[in-house]
C-alpha positions in Angstrom: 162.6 122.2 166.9 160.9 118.9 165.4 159.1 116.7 167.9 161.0 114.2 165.6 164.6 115.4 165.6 166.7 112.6 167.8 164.3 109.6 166.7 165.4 106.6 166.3 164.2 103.5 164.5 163.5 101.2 166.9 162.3 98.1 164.4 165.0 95.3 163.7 164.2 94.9 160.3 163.8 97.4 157.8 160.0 97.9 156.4 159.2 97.7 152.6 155.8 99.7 152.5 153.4 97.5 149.8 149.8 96.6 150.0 149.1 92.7 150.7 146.0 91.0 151.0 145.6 89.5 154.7 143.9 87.2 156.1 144.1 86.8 159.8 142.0 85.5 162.6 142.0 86.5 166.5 144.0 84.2 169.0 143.7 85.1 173.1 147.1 85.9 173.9 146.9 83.9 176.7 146.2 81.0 174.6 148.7 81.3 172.1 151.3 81.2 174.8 150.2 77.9 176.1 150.3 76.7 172.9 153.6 78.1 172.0 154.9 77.0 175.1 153.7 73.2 174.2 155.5 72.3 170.9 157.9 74.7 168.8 156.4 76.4 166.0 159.0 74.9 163.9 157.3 71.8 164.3 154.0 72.9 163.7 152.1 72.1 160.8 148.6 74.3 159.8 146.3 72.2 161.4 147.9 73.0 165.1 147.2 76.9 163.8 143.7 75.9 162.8 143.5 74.4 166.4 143.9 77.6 167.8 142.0 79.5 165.5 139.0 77.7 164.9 136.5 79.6 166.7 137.3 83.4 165.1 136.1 84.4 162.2 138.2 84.8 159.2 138.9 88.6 158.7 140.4 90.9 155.9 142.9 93.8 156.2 146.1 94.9 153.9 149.5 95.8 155.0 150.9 99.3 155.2 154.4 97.9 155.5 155.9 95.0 156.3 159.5 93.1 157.2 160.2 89.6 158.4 159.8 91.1 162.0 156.4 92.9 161.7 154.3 94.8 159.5 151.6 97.5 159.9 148.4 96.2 159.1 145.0 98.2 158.0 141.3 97.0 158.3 137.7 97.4 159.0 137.7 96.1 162.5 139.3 97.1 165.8 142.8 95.1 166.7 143.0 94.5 170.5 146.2 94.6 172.2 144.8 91.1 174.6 145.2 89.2 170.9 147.6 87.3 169.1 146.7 86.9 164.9 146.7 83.9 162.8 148.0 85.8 159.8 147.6 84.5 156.0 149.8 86.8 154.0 148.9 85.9 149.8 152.1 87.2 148.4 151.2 88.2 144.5 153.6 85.3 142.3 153.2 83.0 145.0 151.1 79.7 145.0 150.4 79.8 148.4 149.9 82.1 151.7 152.3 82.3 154.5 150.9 81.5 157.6 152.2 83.3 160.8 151.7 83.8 164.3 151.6 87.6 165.1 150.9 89.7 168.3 149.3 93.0 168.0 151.6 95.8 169.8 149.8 99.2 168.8 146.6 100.5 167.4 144.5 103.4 166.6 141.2 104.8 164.4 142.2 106.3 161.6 140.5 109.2 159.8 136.8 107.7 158.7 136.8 107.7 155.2 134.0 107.0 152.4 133.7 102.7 153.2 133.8 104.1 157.6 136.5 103.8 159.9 139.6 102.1 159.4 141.6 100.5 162.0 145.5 100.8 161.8 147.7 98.3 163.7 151.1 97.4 164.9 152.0 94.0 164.1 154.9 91.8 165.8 155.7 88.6 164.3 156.0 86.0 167.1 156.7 82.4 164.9 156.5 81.8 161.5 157.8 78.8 159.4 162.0 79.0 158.6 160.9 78.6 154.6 158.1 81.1 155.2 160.9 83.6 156.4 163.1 82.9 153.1 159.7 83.6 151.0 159.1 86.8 152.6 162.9 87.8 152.5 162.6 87.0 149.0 159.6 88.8 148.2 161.2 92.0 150.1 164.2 92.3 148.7 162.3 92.2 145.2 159.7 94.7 145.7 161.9 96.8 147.4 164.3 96.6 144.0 161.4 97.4 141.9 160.3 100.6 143.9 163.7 101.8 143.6 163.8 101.1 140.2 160.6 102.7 139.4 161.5 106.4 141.1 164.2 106.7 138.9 
């Protein structure tokens, strides 16, 4: 008997797996909360993110998957559990990023390969911008049409 027989899919949204370019930078949890807790996001503009984020270092990964709920994220450095992202997604077509709030929810190593380890992490988006979300719908519901277009 499969250890997978009787799954179910727990995720809200359904996942279009396609490689995007990320951007991201580390937020303490505990921080983002505050912050979160302060002003709603829908108010925000991108100099409160860069408030938060100032500090980090800007860091590069690509997506594995992704929906308007999450995505799975790979990259060259660790992705704590005790941090929140500041998440740049560079859509290809698109003039500019969307920038989102995100809170890591799983991780692991994966296999080292010929450029070292690569990290592998569960992503949970926490606020992002109501426009952003039509983007990203957008963007979805396209390259999922042109994947199943192309395994006909």
């Amino acid at each position: 008997m499969s250890s997978h027989q009787g799954w179910i899919e727990r995720r809200q949204y359904e996942r279009v797996n396609t490689s995007i370019r990320v951007a991201y930078r580390f937020i303490p949890k505990m921080t983002l909360e505050e912050s979160l807790a302060d002003k709603p996001y829908r108010d925000w503009t991108a100099d409160h993110l860069e408030e938060l984020s100032r500090k980090s270092t800007i860091l590069n990964a690509v997506t594995k998957d992704i929906s308007v709920g999450g995505m799975c994220l790979v990259g060259p450095q660790e992705f704590p559990l005790d941090m929140a992202l500041e998440i740049k997604l560079y859509l290809p077509n698109y003039n500019s990023p969307i920038t989102l709030l995100a809170e890591v929810v799983s991780h692991q190593a994966e296999i080292p390969g010929l450029s070292g380890t690569n990290y592998r992490a569960g992503i949970k988006i926490l606020a992002i911008n109501s426009e952003d979300v039509v983007r990203l719908d957008m963007f979805l519901l396209a390259e999922k049409i042109r994947k199943q277009n192309g395994d006909r």
